[in-house]
LOKOL-537716 format. One record per atom (N, C-alpha, C): residue number from 0; residue in one letter; atom name; y, x, z. Coordinates in steps of 0.001 Angstrom, whole numbers, plus 500000, padded with zeros to 6 digits. Example, Ala and Ser with C-alpha at 12.3 -4.5 7.8 and 13.67 -1.06 7.14 Angstrom:
BEGIN
(node 0 'A' 'N' (494310 513190 507800))
(node 0 'A' 'CA' (495500 512300 507800))
(node 0 'A' 'C' (496700 513200 507800))
(node 1 'S' 'N' (497750 512850 507080))
(node 1 'S' 'CA' (498940 513670 507140))
(node 1 'S' 'C' (500030 512900 507870))
//
This chain:
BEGIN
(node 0 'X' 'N' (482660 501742 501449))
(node 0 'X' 'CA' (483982 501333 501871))
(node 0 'X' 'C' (483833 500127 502787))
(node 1 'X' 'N' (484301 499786 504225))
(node 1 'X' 'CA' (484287 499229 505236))
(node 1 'X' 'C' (485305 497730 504293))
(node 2 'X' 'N' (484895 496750 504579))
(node 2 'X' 'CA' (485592 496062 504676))
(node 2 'X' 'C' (486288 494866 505641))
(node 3 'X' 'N' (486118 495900 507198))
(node 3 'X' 'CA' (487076 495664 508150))
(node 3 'X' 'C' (488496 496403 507999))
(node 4 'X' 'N' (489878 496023 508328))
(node 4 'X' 'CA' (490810 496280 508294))
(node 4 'X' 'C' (491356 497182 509318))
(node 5 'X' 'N' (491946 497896 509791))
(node 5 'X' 'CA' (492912 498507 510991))
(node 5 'X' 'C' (494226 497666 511272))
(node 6 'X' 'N' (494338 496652 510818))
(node 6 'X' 'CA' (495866 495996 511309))
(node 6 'X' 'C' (495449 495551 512815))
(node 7 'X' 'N' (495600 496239 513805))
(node 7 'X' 'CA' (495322 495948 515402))
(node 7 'X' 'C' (496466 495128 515559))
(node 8 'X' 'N' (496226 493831 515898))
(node 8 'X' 'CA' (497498 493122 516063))
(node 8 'X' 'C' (498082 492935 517352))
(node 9 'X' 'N' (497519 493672 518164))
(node 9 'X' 'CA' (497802 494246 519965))
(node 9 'X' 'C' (498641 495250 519879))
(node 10 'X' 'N' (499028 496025 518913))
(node 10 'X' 'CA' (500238 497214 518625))
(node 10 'X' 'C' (501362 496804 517232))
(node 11 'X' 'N' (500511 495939 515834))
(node 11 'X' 'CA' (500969 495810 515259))
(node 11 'X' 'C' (501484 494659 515080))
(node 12 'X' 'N' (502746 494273 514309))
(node 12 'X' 'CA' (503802 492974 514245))
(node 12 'X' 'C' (503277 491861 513131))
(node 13 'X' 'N' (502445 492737 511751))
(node 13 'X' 'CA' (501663 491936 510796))
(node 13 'X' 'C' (500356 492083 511045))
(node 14 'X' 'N' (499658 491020 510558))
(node 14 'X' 'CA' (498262 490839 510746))
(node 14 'X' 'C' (497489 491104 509595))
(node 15 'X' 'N' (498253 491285 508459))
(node 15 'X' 'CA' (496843 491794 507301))
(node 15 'X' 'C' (498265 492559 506431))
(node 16 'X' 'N' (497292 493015 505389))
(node 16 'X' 'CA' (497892 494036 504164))
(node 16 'X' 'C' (498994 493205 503580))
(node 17 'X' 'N' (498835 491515 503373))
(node 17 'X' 'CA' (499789 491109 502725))
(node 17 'X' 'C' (501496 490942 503709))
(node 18 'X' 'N' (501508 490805 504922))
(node 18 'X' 'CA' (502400 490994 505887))
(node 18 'X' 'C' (502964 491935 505818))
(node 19 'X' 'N' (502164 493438 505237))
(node 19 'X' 'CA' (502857 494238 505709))
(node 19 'X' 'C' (503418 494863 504401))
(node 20 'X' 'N' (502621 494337 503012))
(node 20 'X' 'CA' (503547 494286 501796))
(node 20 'X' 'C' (504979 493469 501664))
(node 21 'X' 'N' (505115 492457 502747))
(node 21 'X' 'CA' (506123 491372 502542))
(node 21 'X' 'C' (507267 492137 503145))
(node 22 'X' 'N' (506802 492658 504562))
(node 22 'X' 'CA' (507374 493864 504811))
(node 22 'X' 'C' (508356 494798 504345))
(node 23 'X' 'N' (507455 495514 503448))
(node 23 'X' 'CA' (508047 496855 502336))
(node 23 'X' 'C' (508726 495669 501250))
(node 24 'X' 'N' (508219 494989 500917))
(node 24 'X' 'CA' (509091 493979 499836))
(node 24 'X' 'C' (510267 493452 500069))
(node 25 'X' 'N' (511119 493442 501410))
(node 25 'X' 'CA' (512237 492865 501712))
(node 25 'X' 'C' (513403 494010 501218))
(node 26 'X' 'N' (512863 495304 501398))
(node 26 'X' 'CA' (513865 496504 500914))
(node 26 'X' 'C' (513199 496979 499451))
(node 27 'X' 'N' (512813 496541 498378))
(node 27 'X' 'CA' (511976 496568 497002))
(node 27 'X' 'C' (511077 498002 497405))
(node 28 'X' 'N' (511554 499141 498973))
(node 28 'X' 'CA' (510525 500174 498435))
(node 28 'X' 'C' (511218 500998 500034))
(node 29 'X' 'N' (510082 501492 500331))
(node 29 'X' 'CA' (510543 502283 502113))
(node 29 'X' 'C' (509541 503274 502166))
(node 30 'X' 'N' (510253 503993 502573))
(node 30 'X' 'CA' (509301 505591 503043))
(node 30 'X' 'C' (508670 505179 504174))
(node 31 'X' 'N' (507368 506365 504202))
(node 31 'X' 'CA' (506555 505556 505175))
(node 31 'X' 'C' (507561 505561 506808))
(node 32 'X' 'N' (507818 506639 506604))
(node 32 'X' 'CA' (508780 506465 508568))
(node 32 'X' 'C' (509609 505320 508096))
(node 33 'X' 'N' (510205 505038 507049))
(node 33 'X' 'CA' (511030 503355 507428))
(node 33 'X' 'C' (509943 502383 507353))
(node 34 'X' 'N' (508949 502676 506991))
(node 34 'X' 'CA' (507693 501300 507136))
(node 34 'X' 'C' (507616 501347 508514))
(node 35 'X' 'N' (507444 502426 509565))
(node 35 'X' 'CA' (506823 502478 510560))
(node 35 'X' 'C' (508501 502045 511841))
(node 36 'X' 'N' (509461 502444 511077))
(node 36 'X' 'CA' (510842 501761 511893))
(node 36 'X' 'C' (510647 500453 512103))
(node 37 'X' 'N' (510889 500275 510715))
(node 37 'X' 'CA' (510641 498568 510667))
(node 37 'X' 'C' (509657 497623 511136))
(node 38 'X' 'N' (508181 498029 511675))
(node 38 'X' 'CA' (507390 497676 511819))
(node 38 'X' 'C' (507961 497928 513344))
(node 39 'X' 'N' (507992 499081 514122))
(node 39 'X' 'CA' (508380 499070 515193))
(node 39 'X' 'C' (509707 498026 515921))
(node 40 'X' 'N' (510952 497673 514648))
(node 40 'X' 'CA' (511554 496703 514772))
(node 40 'X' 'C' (511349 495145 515295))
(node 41 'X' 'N' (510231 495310 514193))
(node 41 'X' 'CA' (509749 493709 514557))
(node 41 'X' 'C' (509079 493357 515062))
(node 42 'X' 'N' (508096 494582 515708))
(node 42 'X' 'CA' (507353 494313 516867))
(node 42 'X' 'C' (508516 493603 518095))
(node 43 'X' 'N' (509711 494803 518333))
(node 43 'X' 'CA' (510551 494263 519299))
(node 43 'X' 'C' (511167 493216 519254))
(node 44 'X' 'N' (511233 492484 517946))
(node 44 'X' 'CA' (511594 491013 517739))
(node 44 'X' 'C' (510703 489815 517966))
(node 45 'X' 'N' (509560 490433 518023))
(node 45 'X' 'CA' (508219 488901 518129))
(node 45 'X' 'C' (508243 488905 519478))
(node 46 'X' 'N' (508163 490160 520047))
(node 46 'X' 'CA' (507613 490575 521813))
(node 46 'X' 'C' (508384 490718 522782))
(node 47 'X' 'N' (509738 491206 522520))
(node 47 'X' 'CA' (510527 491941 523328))
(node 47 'X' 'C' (510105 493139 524018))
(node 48 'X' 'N' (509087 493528 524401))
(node 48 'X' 'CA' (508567 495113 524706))
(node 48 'X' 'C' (507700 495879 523821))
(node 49 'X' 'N' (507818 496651 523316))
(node 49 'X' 'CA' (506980 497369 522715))
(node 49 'X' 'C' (506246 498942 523343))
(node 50 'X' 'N' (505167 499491 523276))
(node 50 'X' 'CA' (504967 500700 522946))
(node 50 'X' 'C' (505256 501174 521517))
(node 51 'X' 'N' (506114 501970 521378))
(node 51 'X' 'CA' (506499 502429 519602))
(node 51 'X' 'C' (505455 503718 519644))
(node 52 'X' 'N' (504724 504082 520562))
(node 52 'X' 'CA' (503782 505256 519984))
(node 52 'X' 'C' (502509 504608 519236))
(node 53 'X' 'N' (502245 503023 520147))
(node 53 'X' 'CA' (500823 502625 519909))
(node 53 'X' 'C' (501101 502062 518213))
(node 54 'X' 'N' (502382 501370 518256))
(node 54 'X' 'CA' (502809 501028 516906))
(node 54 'X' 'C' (502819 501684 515529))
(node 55 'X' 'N' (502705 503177 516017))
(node 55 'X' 'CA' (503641 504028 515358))
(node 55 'X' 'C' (501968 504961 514958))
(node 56 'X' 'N' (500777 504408 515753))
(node 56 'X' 'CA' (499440 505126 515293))
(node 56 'X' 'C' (498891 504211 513957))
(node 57 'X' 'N' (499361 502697 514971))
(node 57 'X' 'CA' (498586 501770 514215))
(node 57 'X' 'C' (498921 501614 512969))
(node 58 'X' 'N' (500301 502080 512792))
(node 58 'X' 'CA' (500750 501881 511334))
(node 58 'X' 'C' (500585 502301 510388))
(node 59 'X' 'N' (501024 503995 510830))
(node 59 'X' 'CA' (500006 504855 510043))
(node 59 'X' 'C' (498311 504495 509588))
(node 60 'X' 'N' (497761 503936 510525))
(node 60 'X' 'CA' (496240 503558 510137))
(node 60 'X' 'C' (496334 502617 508686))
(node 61 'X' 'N' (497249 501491 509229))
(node 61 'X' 'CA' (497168 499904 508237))
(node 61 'X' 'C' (498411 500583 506438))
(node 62 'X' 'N' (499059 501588 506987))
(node 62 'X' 'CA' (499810 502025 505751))
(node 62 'X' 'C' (498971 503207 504909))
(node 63 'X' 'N' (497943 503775 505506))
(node 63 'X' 'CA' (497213 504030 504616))
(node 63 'X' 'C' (495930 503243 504157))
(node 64 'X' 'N' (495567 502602 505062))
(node 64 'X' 'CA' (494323 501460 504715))
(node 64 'X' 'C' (495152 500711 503310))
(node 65 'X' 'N' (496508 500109 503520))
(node 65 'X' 'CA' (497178 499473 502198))
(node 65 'X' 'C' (497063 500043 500834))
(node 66 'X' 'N' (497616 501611 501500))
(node 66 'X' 'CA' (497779 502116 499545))
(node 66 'X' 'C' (496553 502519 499405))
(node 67 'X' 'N' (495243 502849 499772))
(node 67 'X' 'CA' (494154 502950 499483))
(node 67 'X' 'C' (493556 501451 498728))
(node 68 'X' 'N' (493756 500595 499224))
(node 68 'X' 'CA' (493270 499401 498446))
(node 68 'X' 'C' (494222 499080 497202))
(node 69 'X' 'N' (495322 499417 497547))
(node 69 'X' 'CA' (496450 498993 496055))
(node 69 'X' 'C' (497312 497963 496544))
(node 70 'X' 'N' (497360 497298 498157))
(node 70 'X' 'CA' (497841 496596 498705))
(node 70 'X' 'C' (499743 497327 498779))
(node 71 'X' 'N' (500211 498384 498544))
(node 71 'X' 'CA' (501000 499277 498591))
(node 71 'X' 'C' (500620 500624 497381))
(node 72 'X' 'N' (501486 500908 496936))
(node 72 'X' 'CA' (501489 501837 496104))
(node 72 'X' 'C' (502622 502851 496425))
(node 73 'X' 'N' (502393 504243 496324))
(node 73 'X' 'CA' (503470 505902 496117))
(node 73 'X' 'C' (504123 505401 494910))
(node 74 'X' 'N' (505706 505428 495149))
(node 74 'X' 'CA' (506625 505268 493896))
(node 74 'X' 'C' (506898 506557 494074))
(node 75 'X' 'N' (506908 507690 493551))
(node 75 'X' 'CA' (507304 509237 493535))
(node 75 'X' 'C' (508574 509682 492537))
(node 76 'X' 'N' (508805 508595 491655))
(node 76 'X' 'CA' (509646 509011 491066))
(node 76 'X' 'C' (511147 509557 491692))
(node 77 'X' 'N' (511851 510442 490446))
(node 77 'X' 'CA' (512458 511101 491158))
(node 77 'X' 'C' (513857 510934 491291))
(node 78 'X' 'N' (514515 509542 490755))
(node 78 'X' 'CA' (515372 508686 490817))
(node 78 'X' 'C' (515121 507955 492566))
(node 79 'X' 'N' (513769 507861 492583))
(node 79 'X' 'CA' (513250 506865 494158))
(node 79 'X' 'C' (512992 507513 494591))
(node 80 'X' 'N' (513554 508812 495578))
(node 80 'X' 'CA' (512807 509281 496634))
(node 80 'X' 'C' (513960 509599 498126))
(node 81 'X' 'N' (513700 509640 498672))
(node 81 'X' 'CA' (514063 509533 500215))
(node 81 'X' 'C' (514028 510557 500998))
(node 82 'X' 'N' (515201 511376 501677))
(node 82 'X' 'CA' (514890 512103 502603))
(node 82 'X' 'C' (514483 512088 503838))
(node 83 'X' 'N' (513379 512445 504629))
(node 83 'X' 'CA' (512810 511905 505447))
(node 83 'X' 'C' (513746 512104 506914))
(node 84 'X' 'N' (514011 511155 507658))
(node 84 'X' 'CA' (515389 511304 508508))
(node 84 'X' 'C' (514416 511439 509944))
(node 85 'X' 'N' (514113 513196 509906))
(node 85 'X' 'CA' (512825 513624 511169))
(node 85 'X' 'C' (514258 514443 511602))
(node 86 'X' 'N' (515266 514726 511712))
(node 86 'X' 'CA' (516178 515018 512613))
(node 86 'X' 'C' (516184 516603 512021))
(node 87 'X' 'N' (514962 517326 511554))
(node 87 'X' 'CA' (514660 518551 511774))
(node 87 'X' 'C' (515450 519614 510970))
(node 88 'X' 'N' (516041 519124 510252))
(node 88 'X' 'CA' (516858 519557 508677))
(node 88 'X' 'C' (516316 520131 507570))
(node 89 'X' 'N' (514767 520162 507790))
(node 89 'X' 'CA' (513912 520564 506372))
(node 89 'X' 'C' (514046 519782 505265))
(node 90 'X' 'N' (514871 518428 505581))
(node 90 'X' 'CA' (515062 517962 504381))
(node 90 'X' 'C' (514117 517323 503460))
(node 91 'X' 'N' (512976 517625 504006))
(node 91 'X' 'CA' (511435 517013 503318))
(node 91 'X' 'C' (511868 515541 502542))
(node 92 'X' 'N' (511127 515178 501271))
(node 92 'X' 'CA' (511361 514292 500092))
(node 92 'X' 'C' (510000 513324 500531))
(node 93 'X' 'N' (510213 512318 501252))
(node 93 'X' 'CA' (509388 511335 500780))
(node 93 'X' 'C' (508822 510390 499813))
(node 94 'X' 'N' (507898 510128 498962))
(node 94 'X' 'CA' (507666 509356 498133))
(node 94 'X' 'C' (508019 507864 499174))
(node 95 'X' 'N' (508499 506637 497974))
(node 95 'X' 'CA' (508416 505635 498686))
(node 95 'X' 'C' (507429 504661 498622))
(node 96 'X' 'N' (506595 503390 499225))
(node 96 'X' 'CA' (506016 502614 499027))
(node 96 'X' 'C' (506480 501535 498638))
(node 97 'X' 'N' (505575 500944 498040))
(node 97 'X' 'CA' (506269 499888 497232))
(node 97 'X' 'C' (504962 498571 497831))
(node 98 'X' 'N' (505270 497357 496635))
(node 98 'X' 'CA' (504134 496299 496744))
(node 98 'X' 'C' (503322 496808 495797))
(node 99 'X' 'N' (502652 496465 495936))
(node 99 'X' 'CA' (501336 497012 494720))
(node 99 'X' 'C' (500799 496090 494037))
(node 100 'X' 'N' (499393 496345 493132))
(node 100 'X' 'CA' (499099 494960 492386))
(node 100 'X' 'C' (498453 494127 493257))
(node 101 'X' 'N' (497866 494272 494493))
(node 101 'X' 'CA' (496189 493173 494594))
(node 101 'X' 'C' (497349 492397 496044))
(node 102 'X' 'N' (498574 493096 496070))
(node 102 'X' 'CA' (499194 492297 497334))
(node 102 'X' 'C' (499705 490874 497392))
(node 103 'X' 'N' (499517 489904 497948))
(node 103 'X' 'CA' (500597 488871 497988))
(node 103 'X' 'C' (501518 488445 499044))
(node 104 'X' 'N' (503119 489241 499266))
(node 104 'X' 'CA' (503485 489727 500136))
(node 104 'X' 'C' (503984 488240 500567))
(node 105 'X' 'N' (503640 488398 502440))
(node 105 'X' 'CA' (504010 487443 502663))
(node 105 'X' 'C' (505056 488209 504150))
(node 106 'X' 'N' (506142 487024 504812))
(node 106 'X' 'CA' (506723 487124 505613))
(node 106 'X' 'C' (505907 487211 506907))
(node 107 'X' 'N' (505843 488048 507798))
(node 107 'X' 'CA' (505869 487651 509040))
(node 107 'X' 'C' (506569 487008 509746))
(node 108 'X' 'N' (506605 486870 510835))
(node 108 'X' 'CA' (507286 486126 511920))
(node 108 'X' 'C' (508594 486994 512160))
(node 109 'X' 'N' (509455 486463 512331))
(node 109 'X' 'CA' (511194 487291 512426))
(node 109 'X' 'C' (511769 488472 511633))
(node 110 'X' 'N' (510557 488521 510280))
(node 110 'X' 'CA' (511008 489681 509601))
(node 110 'X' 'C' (512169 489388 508774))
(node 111 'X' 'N' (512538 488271 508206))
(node 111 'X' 'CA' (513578 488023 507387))
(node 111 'X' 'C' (514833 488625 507967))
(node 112 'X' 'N' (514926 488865 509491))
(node 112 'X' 'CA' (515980 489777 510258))
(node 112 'X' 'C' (516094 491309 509593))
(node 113 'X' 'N' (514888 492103 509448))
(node 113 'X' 'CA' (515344 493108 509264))
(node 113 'X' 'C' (516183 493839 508499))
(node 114 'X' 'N' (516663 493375 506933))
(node 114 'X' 'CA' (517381 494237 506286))
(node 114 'X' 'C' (518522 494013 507209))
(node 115 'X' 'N' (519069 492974 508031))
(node 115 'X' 'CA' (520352 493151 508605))
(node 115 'X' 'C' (520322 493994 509852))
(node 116 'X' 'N' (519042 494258 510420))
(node 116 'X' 'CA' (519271 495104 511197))
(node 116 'X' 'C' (518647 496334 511336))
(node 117 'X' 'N' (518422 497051 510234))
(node 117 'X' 'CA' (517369 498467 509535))
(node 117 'X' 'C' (518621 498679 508898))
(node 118 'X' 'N' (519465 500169 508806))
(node 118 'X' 'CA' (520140 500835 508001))
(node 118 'X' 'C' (519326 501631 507147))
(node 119 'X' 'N' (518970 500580 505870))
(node 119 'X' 'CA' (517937 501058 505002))
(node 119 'X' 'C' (518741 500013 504156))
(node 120 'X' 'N' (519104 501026 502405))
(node 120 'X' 'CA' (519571 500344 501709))
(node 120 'X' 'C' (518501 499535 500724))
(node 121 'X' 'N' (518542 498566 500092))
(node 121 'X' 'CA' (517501 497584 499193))
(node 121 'X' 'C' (517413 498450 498043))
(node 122 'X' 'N' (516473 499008 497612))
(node 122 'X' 'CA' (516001 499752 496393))
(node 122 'X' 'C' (515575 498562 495456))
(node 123 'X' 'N' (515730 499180 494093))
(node 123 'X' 'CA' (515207 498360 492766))
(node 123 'X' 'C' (514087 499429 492390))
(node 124 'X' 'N' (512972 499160 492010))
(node 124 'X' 'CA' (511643 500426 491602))
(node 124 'X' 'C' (511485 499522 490196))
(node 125 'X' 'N' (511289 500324 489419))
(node 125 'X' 'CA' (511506 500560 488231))
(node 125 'X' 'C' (509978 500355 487661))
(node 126 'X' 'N' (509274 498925 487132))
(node 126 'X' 'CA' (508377 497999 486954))
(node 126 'X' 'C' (507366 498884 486295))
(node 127 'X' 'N' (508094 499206 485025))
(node 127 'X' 'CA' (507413 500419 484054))
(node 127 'X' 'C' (506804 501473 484209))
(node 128 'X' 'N' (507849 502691 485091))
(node 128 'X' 'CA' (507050 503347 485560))
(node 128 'X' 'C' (506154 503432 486790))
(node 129 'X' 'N' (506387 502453 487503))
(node 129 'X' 'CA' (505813 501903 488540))
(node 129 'X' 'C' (503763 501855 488032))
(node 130 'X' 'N' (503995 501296 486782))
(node 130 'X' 'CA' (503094 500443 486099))
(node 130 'X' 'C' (501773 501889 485797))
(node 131 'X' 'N' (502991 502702 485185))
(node 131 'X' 'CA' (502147 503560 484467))
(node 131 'X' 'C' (501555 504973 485719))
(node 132 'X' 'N' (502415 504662 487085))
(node 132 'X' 'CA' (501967 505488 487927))
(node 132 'X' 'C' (500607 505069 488631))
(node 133 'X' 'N' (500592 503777 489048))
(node 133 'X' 'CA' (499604 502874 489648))
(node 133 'X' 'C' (498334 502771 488468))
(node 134 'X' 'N' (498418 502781 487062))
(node 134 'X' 'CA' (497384 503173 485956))
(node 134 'X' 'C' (496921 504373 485878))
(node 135 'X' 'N' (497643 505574 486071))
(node 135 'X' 'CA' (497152 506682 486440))
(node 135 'X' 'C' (496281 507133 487746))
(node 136 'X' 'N' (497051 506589 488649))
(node 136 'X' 'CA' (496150 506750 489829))
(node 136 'X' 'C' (494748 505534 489808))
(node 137 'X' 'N' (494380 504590 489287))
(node 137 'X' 'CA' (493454 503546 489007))
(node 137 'X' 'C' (492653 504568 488384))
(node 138 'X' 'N' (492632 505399 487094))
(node 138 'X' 'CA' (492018 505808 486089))
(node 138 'X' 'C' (491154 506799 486878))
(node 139 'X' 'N' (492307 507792 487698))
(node 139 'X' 'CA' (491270 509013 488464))
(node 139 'X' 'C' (490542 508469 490202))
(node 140 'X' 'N' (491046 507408 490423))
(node 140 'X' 'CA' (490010 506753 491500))
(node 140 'X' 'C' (488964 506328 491057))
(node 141 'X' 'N' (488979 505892 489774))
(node 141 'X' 'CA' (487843 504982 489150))
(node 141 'X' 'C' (486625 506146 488879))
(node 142 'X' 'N' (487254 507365 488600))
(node 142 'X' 'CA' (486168 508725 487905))
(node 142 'X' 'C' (485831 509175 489148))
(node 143 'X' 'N' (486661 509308 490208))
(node 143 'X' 'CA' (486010 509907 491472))
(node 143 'X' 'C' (484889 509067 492353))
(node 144 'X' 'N' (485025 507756 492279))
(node 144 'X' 'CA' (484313 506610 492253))
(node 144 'X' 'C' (482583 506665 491483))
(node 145 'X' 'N' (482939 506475 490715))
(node 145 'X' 'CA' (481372 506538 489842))
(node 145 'X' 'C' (480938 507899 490072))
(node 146 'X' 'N' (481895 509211 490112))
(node 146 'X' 'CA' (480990 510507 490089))
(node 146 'X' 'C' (480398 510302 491617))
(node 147 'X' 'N' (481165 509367 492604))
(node 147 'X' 'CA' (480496 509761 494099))
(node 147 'X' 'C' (479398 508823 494444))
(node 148 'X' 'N' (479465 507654 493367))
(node 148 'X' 'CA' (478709 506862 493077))
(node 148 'X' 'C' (478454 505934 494332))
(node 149 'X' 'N' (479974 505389 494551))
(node 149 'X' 'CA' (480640 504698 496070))
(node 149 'X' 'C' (480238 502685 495617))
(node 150 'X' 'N' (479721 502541 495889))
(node 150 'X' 'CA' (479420 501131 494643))
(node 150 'X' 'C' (480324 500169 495435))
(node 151 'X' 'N' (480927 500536 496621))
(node 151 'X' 'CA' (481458 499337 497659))
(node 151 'X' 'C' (482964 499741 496657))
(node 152 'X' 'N' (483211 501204 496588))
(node 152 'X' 'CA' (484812 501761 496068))
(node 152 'X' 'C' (484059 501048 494560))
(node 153 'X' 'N' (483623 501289 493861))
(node 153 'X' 'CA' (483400 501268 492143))
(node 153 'X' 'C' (483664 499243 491811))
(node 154 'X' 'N' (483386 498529 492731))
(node 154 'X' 'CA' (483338 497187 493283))
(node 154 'X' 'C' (484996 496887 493209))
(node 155 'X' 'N' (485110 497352 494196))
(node 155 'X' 'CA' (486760 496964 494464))
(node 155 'X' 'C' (487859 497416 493540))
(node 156 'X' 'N' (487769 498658 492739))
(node 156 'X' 'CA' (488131 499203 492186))
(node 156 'X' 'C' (488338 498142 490830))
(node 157 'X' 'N' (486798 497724 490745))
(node 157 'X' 'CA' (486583 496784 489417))
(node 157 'X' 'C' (487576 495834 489815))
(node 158 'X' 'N' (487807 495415 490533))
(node 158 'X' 'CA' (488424 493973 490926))
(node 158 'X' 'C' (490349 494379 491108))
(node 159 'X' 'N' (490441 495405 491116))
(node 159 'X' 'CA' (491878 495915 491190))
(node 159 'X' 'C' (492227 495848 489913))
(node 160 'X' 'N' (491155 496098 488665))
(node 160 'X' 'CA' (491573 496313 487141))
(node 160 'X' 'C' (492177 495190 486345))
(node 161 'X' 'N' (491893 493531 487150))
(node 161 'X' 'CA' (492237 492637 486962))
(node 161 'X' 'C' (493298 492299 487611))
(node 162 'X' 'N' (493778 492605 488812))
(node 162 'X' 'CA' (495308 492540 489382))
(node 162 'X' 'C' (496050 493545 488559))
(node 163 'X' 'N' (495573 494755 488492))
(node 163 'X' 'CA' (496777 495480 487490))
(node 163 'X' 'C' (497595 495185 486418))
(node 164 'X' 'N' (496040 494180 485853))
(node 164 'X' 'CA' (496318 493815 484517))
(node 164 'X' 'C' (497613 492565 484379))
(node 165 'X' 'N' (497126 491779 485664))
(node 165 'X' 'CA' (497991 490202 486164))
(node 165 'X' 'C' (499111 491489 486320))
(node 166 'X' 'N' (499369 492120 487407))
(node 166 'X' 'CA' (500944 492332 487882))
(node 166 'X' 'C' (501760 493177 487142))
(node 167 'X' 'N' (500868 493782 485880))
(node 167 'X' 'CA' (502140 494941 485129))
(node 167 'X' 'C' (501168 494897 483455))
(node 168 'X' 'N' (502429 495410 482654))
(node 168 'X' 'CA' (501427 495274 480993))
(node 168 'X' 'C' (501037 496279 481047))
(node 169 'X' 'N' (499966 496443 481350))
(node 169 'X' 'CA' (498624 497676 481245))
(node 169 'X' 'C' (497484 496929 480847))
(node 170 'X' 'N' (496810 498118 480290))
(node 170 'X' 'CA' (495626 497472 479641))
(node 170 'X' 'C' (494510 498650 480475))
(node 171 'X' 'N' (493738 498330 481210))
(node 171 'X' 'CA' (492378 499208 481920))
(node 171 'X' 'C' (491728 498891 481752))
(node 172 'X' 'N' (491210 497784 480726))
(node 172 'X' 'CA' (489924 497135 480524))
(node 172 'X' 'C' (488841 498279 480277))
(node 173 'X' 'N' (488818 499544 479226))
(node 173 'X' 'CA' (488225 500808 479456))
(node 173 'X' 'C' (487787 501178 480544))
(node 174 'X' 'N' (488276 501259 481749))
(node 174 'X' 'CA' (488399 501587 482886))
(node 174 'X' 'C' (487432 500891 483862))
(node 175 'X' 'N' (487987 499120 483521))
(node 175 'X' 'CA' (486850 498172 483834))
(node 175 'X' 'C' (485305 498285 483404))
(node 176 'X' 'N' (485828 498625 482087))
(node 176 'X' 'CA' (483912 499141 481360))
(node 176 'X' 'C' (483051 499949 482178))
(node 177 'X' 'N' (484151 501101 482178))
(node 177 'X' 'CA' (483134 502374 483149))
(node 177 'X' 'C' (482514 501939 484591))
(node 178 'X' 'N' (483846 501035 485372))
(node 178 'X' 'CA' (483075 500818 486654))
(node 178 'X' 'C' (481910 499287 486404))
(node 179 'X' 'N' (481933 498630 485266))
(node 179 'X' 'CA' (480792 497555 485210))
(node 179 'X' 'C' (479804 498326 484819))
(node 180 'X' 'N' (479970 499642 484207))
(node 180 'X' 'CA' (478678 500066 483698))
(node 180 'X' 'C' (477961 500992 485133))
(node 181 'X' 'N' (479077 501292 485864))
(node 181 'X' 'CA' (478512 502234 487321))
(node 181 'X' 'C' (478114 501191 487990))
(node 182 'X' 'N' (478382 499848 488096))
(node 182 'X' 'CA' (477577 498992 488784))
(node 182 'X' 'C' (476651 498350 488373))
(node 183 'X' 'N' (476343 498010 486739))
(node 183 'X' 'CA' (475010 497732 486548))
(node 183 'X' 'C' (474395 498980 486903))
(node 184 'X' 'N' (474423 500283 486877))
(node 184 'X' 'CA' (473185 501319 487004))
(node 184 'X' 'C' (473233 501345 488510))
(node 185 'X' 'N' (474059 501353 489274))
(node 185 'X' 'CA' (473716 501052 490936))
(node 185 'X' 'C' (472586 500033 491029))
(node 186 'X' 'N' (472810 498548 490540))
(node 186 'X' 'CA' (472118 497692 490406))
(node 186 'X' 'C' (470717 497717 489843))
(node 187 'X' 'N' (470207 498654 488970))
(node 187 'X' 'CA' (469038 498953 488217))
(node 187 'X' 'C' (468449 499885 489168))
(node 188 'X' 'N' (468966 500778 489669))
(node 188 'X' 'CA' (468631 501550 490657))
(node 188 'X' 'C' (468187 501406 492520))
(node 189 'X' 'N' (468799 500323 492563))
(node 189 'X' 'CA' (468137 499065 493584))
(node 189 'X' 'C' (466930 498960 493707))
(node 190 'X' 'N' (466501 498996 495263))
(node 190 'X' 'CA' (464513 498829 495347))
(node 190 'X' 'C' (464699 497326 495049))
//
């Protein structure tokens, strides 16, 4: 696992994962096309010109680079979900993103503007199951992890088990075991 970022800050309005959690945190939870509105928003608020295609790659890059680290998390529930407004009338159900555990969302520059000017209503996401969705998905990253025997993913992973633990009442310490024990045997296995 690379630990260079994709936030290109020549297309994009935030400069790291926590910007762009502060972001999704002003509306408690946004489908990814309202991540990528809003992001396109405030590009036009820092700059006054934008390309919204170059915006609109880069975002996609840095909004999945986020929920891959846990910087952003899929709220799927089915009280929280969103129809995706692609004009097309398929009606397609977006999961929404949320903040996640390892984020510490911070403001960018002129974002405090957007809920007044994004017709996107402020969602409440629901802590609990939030908790127990983000523990589920931890549990089967952590097994796909050690079976691929990723020690950079089994690493970070370890270090997510302790934000989970800080941002919601879950207990993964189990979880923690398996990836300290996939990294001492990486480590033994070392020339």
């Amino acid at each position: 696992m690379s630990t260079s970022t994709p936030f290109d800050t020549g297309a994009l309005p935030v400069a790291d994962a926590d910007e762009l959690a502060g972001v999704v945190d002003l509306f408690g939870a946004l489908t990814s096309t309202q991540v990528v509105a809003a992001l396109v928003e405030l590009a036009y608020r820092q700059r006054g010109s934008v390309d919204e295609a170059a915006v609109q790659a880069a975002a996609d890059r840095a909004v999945g680079w986020a929920v891959e680290r846990y910087y952003l998390v899929e709220y799927a529930s089915s009280d929280a979900t969103a129809r995706a407004d692609d004009g097309d009338g398929s009606g397609d159900v977006d999961p929404l993103l949320t903040v996640g555990p390892v984020a510490f969302p911070t403001l960018p520059e002129a974002a405090e503007d957007l809920p007044h000017i994004l017709d996107v209503e402020t969602r409440s996401v629901s802590r609990e199951s939030l908790a127990r969705a983000v523990e589920t998905r931890l549990r089967g990253d952590a097994a796909r992890a050690v079976v691929a025997e990723d020690e950079a993913r089994i690493q970070h992973l370890f270090d997510v088990t302790y934000d989970l633990e800080a941002w919601a009442p879950v207990d993964v310490s189990e979880v923690r075991e398996r990836l300290e024990d996939a990294l001492a045997s990486a480590g033994d296995s070392s020339p």
